[in-house]
N, C-alpha and C positions, 0 to 999 in steps of 0.2 A: 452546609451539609452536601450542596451537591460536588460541590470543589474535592470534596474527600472523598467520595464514591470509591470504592473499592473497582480494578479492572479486574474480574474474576476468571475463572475457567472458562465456565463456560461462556464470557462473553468475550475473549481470546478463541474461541473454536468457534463460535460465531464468524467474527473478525476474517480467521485465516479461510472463513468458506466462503466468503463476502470478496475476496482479493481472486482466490483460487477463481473461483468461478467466474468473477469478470473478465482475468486476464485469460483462461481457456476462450469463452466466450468471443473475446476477440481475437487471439491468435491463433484459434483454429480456424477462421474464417479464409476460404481458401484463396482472396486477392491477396488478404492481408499477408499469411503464411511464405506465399512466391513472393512476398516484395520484401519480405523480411530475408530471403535464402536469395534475392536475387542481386538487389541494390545494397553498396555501404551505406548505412548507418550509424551515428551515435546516439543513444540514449542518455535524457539528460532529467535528471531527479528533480519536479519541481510540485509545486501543494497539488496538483491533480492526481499526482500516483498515491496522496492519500487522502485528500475531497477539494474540491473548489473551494477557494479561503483558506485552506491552511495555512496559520504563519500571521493571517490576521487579526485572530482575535487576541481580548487579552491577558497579558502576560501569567496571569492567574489559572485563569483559564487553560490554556497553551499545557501549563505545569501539572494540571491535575491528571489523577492515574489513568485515568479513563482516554483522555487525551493520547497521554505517552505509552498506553497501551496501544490503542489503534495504530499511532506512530511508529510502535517498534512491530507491528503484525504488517505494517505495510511496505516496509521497509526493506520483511524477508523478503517478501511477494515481489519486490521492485528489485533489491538482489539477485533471486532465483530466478526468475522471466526475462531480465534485461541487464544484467551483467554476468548470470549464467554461475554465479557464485553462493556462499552465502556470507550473511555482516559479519564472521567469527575473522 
């Protein structure tokens, strides 16, 4: 039952306020801000832009909506923040 969980609205709006708000949180911080405007950088997509472990559990798991919900809400968050795009 839980493998099938529905990712719903509202835990998608959840999600994207949970991304939003961490990524504000840290790159309004004004070191971080001037290091980002001041130094090159590249940004590079790994299981912490959507939690610590990602990618390790299993493959079941990984698959379920809930999962792939979070994974596609973090993914905009990690587009729009850090490659200034979006996944389209």
């Amino acid at each position: 039952a839980r493998l099938a969980a529905p990712f719903d609205a509202a835990m998608a709006d959840q999600a994207e306020e949970f991304y939003l708000a961490n990524y504000l949180k840290h790159w309004c911080e004004p070191e971080f801000s001037t290091a980002l405007g001041c130094v090159p950088h590249h940004m590079v997509w790994d299981d912490h832009d959507i939690w610590d472990g990602w990618g390790s559990y299993p493959r079941e798991l990984q698959a379920c909506p809930v999962f792939q919900g979070v994974y596609s809400v973090a993914r905009r968050a990690y587009a729009l923040f850090q490659l200034h795009t979006t996944p389209q």
